[in-house]
Short mmCIF file of the C-alpha atoms (twelve columns), coordinates in Angstrom:
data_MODEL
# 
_entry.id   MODEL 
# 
loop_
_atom_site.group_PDB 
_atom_site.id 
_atom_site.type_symbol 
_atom_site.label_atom_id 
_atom_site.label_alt_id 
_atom_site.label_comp_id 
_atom_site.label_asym_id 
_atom_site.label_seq_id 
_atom_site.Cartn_x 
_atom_site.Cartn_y 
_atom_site.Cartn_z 
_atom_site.pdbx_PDB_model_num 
ATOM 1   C CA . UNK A 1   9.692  -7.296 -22.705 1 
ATOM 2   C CA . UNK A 2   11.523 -4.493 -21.397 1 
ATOM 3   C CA . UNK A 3   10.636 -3.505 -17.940 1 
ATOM 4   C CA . UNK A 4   10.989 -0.385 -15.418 1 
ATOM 5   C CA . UNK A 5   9.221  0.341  -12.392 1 
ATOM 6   C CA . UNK A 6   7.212  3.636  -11.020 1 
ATOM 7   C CA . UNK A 7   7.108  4.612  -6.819  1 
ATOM 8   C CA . UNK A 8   4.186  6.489  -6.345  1 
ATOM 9   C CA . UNK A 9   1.774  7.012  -3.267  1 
ATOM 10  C CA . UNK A 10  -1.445 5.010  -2.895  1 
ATOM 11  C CA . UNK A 11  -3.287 7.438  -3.968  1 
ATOM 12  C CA . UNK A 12  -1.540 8.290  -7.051  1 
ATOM 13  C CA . UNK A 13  -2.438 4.430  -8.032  1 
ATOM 14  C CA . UNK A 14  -5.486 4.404  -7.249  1 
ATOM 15  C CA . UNK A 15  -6.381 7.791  -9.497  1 
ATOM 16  C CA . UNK A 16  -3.764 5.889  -12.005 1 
ATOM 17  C CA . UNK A 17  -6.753 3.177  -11.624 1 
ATOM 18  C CA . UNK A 18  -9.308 5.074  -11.635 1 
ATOM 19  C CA . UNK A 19  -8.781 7.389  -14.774 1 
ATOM 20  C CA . UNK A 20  -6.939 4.610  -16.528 1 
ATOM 21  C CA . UNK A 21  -3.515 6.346  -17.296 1 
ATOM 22  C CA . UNK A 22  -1.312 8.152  -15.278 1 
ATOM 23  C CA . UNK A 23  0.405  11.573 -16.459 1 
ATOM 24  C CA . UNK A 24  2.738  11.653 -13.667 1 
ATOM 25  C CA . UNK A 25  3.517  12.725 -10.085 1 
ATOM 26  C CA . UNK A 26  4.104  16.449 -9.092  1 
ATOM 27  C CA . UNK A 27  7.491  16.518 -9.698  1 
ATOM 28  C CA . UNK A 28  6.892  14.380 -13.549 1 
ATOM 29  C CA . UNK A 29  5.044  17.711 -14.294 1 
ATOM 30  C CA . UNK A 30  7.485  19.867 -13.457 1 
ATOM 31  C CA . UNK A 31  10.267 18.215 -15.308 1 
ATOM 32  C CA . UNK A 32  8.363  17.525 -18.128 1 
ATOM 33  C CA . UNK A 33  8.680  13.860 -17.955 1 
ATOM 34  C CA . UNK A 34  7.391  10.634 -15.905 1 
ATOM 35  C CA . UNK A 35  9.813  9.231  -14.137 1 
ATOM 36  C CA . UNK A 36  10.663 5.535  -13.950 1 
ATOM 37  C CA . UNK A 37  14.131 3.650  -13.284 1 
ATOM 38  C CA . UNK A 38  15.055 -0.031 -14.129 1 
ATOM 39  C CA . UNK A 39  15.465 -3.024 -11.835 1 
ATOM 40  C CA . UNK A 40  19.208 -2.199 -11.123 1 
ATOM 41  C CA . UNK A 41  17.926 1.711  -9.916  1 
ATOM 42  C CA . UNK A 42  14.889 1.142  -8.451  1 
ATOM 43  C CA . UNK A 43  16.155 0.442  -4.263  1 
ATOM 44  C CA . UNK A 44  18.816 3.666  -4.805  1 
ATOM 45  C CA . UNK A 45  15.235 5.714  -6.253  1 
ATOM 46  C CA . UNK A 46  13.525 4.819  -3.653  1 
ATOM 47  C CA . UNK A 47  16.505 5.356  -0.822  1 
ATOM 48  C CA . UNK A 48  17.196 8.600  -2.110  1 
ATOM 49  C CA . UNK A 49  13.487 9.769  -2.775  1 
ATOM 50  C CA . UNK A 50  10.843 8.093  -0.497  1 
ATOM 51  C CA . UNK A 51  12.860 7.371  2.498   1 
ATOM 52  C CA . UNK A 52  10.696 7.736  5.153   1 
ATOM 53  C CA . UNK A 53  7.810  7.603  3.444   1 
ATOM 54  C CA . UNK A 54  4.563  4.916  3.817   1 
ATOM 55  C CA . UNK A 55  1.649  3.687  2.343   1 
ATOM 56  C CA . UNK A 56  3.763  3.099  -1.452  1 
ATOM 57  C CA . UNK A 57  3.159  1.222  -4.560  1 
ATOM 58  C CA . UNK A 58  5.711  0.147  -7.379  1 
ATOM 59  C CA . UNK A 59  4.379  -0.516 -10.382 1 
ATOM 60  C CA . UNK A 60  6.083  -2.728 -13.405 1 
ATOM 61  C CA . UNK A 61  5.353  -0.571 -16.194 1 
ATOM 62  C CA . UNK A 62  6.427  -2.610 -20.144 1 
ATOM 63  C CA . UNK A 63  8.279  -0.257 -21.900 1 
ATOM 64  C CA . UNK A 64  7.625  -2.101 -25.356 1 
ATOM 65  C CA . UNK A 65  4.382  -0.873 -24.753 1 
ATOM 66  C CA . UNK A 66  5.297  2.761  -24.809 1 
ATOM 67  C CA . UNK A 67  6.987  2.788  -27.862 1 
ATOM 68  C CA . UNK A 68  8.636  6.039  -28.999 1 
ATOM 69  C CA . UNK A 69  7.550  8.048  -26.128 1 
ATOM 70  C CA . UNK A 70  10.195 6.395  -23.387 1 
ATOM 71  C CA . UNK A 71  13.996 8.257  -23.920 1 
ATOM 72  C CA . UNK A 72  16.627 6.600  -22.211 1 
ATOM 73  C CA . UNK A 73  18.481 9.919  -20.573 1 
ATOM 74  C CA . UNK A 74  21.384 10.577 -18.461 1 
ATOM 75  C CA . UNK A 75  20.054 11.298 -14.872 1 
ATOM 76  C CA . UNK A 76  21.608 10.428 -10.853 1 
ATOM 77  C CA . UNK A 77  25.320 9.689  -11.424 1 
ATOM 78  C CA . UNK A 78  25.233 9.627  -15.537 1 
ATOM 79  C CA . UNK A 79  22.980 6.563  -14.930 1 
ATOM 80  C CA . UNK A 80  20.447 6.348  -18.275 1 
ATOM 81  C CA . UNK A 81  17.063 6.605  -17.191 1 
ATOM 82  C CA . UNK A 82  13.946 5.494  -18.758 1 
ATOM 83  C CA . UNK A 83  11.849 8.814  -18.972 1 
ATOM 84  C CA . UNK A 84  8.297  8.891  -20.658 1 
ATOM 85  C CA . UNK A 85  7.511  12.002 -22.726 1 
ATOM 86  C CA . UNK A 86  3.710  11.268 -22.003 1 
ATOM 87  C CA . UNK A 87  0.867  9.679  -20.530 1 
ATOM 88  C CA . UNK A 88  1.416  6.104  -19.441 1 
ATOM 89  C CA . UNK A 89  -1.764 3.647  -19.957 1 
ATOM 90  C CA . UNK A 90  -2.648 1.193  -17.320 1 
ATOM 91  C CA . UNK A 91  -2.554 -1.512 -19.783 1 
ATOM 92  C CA . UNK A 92  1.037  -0.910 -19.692 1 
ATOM 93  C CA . UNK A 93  1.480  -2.059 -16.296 1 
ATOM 94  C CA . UNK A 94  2.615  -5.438 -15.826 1 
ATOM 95  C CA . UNK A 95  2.413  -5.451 -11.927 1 
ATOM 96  C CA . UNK A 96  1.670  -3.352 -9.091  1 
ATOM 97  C CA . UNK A 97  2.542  -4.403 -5.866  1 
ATOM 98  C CA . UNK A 98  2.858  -2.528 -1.937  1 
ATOM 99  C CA . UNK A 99  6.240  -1.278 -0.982  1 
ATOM 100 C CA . UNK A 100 6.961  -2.996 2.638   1 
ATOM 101 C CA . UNK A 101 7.736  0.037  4.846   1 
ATOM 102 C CA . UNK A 102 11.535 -1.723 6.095   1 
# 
């Protein structure tokens, strides 16, 4: 199974939760995509784009499950990212888990 992980707020999970899928953050809109970076990106995302921030949740999102709709793009550095072109299903999520605030 391939894996990459989602920061979002609480709240974003729990409407994620709630409605079942999750069509992506404020800023996912505006770019067009949703977000996500693998295990080797996922500390410098969240240095570089929630420092400061509380109350966070990183979710384990299977990218098999996804199929066509995840593009592997160049992004922060020329790093390829995992972007999703679309909504991602809970069912998709492998593990959800708080970010500790240190």
């Amino acid at each position: 199974m391939s894996k990459a992980y989602k920061i979002l707020t609480a709240g974003q999970w729990a409407g994620w939760q709630d409605r079942g899928v999750f069509t992506g953050a404020p800023i996912d809109i505006e770019d067009g995509y949703i977000h996500l970076s693998s295990a080797d990106q996922v500390a410098e995302t969240a240095a570089k784009h929630f420092a400061g921030l509380s109350d966070l949740v990183l979710a384990e999102v299977d990218l098999d499950a996804l199929g066509d709709s995840v593009k592997w793009e160049p992004s922060r550095g020329g790093q390829l990212f995992p972007h999703v072109y679309g909504a991602i299903p809970l069912d998709a999520v492998t593990d959800a888990r708080a970010i500790p605030e240190d």
